[in-house]
C-alpha positions as CSV (number, residue, x, y, z in Angstrom):
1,X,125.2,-137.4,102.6
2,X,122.6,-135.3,101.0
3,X,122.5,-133.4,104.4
4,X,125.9,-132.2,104.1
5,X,124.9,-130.3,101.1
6,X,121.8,-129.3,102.9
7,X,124.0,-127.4,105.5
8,X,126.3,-125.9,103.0
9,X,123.4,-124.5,101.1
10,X,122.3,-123.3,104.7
11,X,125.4,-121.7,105.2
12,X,125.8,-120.0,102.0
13,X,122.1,-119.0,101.8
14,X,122.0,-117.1,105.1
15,X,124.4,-114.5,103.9
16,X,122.6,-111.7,101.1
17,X,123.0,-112.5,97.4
18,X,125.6,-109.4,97.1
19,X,127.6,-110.5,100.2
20,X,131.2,-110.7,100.0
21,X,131.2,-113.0,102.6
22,X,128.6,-115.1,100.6
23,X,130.7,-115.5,97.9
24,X,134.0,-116.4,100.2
25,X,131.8,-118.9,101.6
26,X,130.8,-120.2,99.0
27,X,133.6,-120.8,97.4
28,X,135.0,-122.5,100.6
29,X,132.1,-125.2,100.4
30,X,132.7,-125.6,96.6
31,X,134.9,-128.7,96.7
32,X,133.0,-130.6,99.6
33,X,130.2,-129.8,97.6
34,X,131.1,-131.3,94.8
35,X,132.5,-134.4,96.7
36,X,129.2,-135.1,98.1
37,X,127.4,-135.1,94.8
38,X,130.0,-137.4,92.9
39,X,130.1,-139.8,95.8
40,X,125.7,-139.5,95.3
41,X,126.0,-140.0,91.4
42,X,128.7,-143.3,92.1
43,X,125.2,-144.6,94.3
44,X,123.3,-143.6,91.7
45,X,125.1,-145.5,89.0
46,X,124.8,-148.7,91.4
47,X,121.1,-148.1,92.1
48,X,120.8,-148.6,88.2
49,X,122.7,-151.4,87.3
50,X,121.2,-153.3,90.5
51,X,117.9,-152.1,89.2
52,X,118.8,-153.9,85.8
53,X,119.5,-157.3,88.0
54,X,115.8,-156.5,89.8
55,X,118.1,-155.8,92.9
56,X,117.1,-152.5,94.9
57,X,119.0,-150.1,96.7
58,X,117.6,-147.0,98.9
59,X,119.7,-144.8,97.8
60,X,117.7,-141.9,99.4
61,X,118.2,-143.9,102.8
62,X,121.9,-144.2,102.4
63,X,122.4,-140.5,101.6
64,X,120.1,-140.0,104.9
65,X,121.5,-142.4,107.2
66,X,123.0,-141.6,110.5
67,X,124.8,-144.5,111.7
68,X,124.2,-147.2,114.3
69,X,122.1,-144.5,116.7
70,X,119.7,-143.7,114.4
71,X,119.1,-147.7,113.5
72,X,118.7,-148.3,116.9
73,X,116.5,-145.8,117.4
74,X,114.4,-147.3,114.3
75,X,114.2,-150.3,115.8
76,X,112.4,-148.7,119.3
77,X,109.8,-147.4,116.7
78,X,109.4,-150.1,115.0
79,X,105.5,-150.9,113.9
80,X,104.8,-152.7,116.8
81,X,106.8,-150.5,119.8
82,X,104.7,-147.4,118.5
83,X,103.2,-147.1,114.8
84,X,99.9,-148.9,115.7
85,X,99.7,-146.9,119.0
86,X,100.0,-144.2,117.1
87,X,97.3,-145.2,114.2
88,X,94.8,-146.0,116.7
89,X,95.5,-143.8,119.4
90,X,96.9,-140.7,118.2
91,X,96.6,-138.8,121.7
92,X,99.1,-141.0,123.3
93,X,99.8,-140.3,126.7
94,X,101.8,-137.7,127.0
95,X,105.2,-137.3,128.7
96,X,104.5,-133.6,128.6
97,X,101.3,-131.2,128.5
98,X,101.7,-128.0,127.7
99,X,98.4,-125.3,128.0
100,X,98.6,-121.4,127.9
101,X,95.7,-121.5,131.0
102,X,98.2,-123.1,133.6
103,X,96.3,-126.3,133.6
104,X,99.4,-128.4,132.6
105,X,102.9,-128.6,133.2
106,X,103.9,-126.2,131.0
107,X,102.7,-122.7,129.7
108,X,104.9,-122.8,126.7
109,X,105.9,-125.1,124.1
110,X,109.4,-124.1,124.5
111,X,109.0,-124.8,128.0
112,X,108.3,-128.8,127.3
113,X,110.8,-129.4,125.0
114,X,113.4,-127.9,127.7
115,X,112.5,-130.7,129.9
116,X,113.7,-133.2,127.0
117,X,115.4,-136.0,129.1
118,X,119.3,-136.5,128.5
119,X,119.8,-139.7,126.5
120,X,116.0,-140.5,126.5
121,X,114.8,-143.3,124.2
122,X,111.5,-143.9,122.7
123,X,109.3,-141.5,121.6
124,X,108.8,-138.4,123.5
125,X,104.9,-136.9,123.2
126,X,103.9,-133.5,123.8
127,X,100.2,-132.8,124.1
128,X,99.5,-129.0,123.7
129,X,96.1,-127.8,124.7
130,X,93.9,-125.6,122.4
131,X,95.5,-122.4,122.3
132,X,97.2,-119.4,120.4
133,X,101.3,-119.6,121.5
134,X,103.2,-117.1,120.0
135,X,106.9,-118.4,120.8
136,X,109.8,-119.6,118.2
137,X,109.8,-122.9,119.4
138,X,112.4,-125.2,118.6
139,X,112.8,-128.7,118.3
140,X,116.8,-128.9,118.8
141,X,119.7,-131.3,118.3
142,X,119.7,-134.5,120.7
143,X,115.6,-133.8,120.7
144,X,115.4,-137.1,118.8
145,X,111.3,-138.6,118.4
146,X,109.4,-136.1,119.5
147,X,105.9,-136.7,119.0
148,X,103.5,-133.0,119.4
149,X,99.7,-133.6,118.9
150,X,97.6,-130.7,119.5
151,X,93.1,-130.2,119.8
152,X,93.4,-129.1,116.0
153,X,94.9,-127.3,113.5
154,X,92.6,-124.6,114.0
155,X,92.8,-124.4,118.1
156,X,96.5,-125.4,118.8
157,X,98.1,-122.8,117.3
158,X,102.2,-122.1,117.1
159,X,102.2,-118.3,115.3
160,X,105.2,-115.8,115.0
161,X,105.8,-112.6,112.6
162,X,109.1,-112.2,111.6
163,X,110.4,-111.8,108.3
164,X,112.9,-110.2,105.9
165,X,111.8,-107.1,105.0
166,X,110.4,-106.3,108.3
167,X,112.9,-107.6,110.7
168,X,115.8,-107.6,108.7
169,X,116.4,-111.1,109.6
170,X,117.6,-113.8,107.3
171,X,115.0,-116.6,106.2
172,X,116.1,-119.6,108.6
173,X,115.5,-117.2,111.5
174,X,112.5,-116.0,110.9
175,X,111.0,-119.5,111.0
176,X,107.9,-119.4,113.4
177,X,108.2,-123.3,114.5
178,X,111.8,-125.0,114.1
179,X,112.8,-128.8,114.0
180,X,116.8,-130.0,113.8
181,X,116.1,-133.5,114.8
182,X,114.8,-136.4,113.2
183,X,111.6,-138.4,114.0
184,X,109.6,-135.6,114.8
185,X,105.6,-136.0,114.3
186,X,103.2,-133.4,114.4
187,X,99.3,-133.9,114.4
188,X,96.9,-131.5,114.8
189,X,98.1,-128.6,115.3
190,X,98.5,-125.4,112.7
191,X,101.9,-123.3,112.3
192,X,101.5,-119.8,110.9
193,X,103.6,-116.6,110.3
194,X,101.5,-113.7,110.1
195,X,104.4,-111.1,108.2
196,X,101.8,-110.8,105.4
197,X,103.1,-110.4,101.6
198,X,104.9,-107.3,102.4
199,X,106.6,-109.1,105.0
200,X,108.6,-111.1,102.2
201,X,110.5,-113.8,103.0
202,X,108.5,-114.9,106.6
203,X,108.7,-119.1,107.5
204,X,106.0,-120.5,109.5
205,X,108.0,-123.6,109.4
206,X,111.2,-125.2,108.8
207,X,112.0,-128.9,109.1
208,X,115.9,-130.3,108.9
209,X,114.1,-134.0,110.2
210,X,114.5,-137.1,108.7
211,X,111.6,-139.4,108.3
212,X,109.3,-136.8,110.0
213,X,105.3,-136.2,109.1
214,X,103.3,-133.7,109.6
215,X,99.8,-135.4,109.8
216,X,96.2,-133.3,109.7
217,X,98.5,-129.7,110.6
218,X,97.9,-126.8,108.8
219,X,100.7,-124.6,107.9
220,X,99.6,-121.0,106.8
221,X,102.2,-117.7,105.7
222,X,102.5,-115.8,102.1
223,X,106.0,-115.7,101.0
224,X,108.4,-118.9,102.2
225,X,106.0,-120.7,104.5
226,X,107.2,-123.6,104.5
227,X,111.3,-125.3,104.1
228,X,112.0,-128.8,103.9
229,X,115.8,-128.0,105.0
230,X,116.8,-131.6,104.7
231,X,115.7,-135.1,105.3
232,X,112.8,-137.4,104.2
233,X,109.4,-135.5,105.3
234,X,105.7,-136.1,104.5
235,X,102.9,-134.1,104.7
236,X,99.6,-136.0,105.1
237,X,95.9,-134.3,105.3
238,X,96.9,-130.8,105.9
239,X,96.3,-127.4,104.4
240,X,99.5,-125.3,103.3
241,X,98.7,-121.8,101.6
242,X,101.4,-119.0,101.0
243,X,102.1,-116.7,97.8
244,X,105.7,-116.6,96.4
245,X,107.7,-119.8,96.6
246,X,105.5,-121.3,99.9
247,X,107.0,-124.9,99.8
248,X,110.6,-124.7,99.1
249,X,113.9,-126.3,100.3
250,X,116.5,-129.0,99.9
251,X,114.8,-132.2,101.5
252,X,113.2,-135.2,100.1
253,X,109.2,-134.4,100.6
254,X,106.0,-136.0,99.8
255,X,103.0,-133.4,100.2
256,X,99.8,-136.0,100.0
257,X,96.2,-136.1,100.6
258,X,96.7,-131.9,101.2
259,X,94.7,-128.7,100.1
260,X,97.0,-126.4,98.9
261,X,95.8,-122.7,98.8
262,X,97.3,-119.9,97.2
263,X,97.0,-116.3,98.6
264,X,96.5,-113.3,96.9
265,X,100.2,-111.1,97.0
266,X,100.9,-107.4,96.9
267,X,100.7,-105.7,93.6
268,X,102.4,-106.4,90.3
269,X,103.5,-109.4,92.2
270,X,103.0,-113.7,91.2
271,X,102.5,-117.1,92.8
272,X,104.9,-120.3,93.2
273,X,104.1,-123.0,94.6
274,X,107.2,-124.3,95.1
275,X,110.8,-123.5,94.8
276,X,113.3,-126.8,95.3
277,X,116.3,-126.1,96.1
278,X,118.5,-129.6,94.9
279,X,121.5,-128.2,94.4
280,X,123.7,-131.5,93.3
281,X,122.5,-133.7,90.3
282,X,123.3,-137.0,92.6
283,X,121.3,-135.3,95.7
284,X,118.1,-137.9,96.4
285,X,115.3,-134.9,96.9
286,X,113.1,-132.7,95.3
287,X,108.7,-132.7,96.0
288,X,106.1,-134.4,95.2
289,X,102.7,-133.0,95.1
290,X,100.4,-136.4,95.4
291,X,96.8,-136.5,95.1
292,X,96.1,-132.5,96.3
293,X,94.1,-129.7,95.3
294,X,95.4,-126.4,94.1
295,X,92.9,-123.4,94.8
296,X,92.7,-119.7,95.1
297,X,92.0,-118.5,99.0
298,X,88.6,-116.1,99.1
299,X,90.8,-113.1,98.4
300,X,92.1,-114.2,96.2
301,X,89.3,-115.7,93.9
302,X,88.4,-112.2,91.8
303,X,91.7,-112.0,90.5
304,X,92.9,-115.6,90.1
305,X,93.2,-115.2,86.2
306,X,95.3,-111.9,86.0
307,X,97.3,-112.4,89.4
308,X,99.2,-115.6,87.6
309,X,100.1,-118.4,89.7
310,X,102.7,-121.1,88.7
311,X,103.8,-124.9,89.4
312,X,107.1,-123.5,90.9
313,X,110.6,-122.0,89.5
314,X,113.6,-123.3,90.0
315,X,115.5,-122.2,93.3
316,X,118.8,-123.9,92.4
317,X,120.0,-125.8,89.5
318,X,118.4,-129.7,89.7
319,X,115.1,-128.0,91.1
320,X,112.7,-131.5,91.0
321,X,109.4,-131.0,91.8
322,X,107.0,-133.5,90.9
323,X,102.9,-132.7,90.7
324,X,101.1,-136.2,90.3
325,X,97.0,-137.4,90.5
326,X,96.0,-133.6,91.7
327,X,93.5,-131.4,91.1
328,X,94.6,-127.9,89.8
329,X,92.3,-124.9,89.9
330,X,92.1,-122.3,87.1
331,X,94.8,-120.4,88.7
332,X,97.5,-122.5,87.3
333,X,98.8,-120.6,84.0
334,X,99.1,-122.7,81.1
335,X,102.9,-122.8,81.2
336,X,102.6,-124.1,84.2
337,X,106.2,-123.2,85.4
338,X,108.0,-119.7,85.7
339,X,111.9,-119.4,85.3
340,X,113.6,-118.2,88.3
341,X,115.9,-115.8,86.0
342,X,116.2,-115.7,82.3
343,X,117.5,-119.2,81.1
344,X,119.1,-119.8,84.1
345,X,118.3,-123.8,85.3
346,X,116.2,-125.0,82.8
347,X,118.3,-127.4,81.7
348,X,119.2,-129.4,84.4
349,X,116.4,-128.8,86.5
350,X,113.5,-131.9,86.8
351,X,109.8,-131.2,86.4
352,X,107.1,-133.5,85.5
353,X,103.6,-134.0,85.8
354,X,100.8,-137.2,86.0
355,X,97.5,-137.5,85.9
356,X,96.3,-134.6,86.8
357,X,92.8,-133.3,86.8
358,X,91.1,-129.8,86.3
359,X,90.9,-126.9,84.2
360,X,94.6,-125.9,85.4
361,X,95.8,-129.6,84.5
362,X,96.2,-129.3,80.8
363,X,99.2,-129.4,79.7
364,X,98.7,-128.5,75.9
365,X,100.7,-125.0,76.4
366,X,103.6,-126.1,78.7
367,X,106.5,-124.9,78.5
368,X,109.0,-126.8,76.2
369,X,112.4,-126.7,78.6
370,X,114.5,-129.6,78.4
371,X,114.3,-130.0,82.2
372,X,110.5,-129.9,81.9
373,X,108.4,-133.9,81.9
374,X,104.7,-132.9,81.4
375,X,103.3,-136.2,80.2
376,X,105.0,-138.7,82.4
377,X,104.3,-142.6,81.8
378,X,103.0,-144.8,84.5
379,X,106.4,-146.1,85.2
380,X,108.2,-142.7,85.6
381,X,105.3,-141.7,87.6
382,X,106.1,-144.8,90.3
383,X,109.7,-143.1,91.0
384,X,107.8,-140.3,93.0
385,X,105.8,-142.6,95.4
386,X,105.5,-142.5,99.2
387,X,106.9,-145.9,98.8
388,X,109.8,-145.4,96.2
389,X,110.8,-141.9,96.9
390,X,110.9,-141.7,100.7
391,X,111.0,-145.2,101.1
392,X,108.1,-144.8,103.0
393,X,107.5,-148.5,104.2
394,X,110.7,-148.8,105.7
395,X,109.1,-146.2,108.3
396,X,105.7,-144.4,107.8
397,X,104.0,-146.5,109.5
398,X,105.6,-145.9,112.8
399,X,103.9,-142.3,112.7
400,X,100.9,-143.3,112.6
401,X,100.0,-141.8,109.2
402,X,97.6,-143.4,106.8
403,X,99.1,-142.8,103.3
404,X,98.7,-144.1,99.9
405,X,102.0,-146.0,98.7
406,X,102.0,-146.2,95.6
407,X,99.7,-144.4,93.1
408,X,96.0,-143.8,93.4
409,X,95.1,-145.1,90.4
């Protein structure tokens, strides 16, 4: 259910904040919209009162679920059909290779996932040599499982350079690397849009996937870099750097185990880390920044204390971002958080912080919003797990990922 307000929000989004036809659609979506959330907030209610019983309910699996198929495909990746192949062999043998010198079956990455069986079951690996491939590939509808392991983050390379201000294009399209199907794994490989700051809003990549990790990848762009359109997601051992709102989006993600480095922007302008975009008070997402670092790239470095750098803003109006057991550089502003626009959000939105560690960590100067948690107890702190948030037993194992559950301490 939460993706049905994903996809309105993609709908609406696309068109330009002055658009007529933004505001016709939105206020066509408005009702479903509001469905949606009510039906989430009913689950909600339930969740609590079978809480009070010591009774659980998923409610961030129900809002994802997709019926029969997708159970059955569960059950083909179970932990013993494929998630300790993948935790002890992560180069699987592939159903497809793909390498840019001719010496597999495919040049391109597009190529491989073309050659997607019809009604194939299991999961389907992609191996792509070391190489630089500048194509928008796309991991489409019906692609379901795809596994893509590459020679590293720093050899396998998936680039692109659109963007906003350059190309005129709206954000989803200017995504260099695109996945609309759930399952999908990537290891070792690194995703980058090249637009530069002045490029604005430029995606490296933008995941719609449901229980899909990205494990030892490294995701690189200024503005936008990354979108969790929708789904559960984790993001295990990676690097993720950017400038203005670099991890942002509507999904349910767990960044974990991750260096996160901020770039240095154009002139007169700041850093976000993140920008949620949960929409709906009953919508099941928001991210969680677990046991990371937060540091200023090279360029960066000299000016790390009068370029300021924040936390995040909030994108829409239950933004929940959740920054837990990390270290945070001397970058991070005292406040901690910027507002997207005037008072606008800071109500409703959701952000908290535990047991942190640093000189950016403090939290002694805060803001003061109402939305704003920046001494969260133990118990609070639990809600944002692997385990409780994106009910990561039911199915992180199958990718192979080593994670931390719970917390780290």
């Amino acid at each position: 259910m939460s993706y049905v307000i994903s996809y309105q929000e993609l709908c609406v989004d696309g068109f330009d904040e002055d658009s007529t036809v933004r505001t016709d659609v939105r206020q066509s979506t408005e009702v479903g919209s509001q469905l949606t959330d009510n039906v989430l907030t009913i689950l909600g209610g339930i969740q609590q009162v079978l809480s009070s019983f010591g009774l659980k309910l998923n409610l961030t699996s129900l809002a994802s679920a997709g019926g029969d198929q997708d159970d059955h495909h569960r059950k083909l990746l179970s932990k013993e059909n494929g998630g300790k192949l993948l935790a002890s062999n992560p180069k699987m043998t592939p159903n497809a290779v793909v390498a840019k010198d001719g010496s597999g079956q495919y040049k391109t990455i597009s190529a491989a996932l073309a050659a997607y069986p019809k009604n194939f079951q299991g999961r389907y690996v992609i191996y792509v040599k070391a190489g630089v491939y500048a194509e928008q590939a796309k991991v489409a509808k019906g692609m379901k499982n795809v596994y893509m392991y590459g020679d590293g983050p720093r050899k396998t390379i998936v680039t692109g350079h659109l963007s906003y201000a350059k190309d005129g294009l709206g954000t989803w399209k200017t995504a260099s690397f695109i996945v609309e199907e759930d399952g999908f794994i990537a290891r070792s490989m690194g995703f980058q849009n090249t637009a530069g700051p002045e490029g604005h809003q430029a995606v490296a990549v933008r995941s719609l996937s449901d229980r899909s990790a990205f494990i030892n990848c490294r995701l690189d762009g200024f503005q936008d870099t990354l979108c969790y359109q929708g789904g559960r997601q984790l993001f295990r051992n990676c690097v993720l750097s950017g400038t203005i709102d670099f991890l942002f989006g509507y999904g349910a993600v767990v960044v974990q185990n991750s260096l996160i480095i901020v770039r240095k922007p154009m002139e007169n302008q700041f850093n976000t880390v993140t920008a949620d975009g949960r929409k709906e008070r009953g919508q099941p997402t928001g991210i969680v920044i677990h046991n990371c670092r937060i540091v200023p790239e090279l360029k960066l470095t000299p000016d790390r204390l009068t370029v300021k750098t924040y936390l995040g803003r909030p994108w829409k109006a239950y933004a929940t971002t959740v920054v837990m057991e990390s270290q945070l550089g001397d970058l991070i502003q005292p406040e901690g958080w910027k507002p997207w626009a005037g008072s606008m959000f800071l109500d409703t939105l959701y952000y908290a912080e535990y047991g942190n560690r640093g000189p950016g960590a403090s939290t002694a100067r805060r803001v003061t919003w109402k939305g704003v948690h920046s001494v969260l107890s133990r118990s609070d702190a639990m809600r944002w797990t692997v385990d409780s948030f994106i009910q990561g037993r039911e199915w992180v194992a199958n990718t192979g990922a080593n994670v931390i559950y719970g917390l780290k301490a």
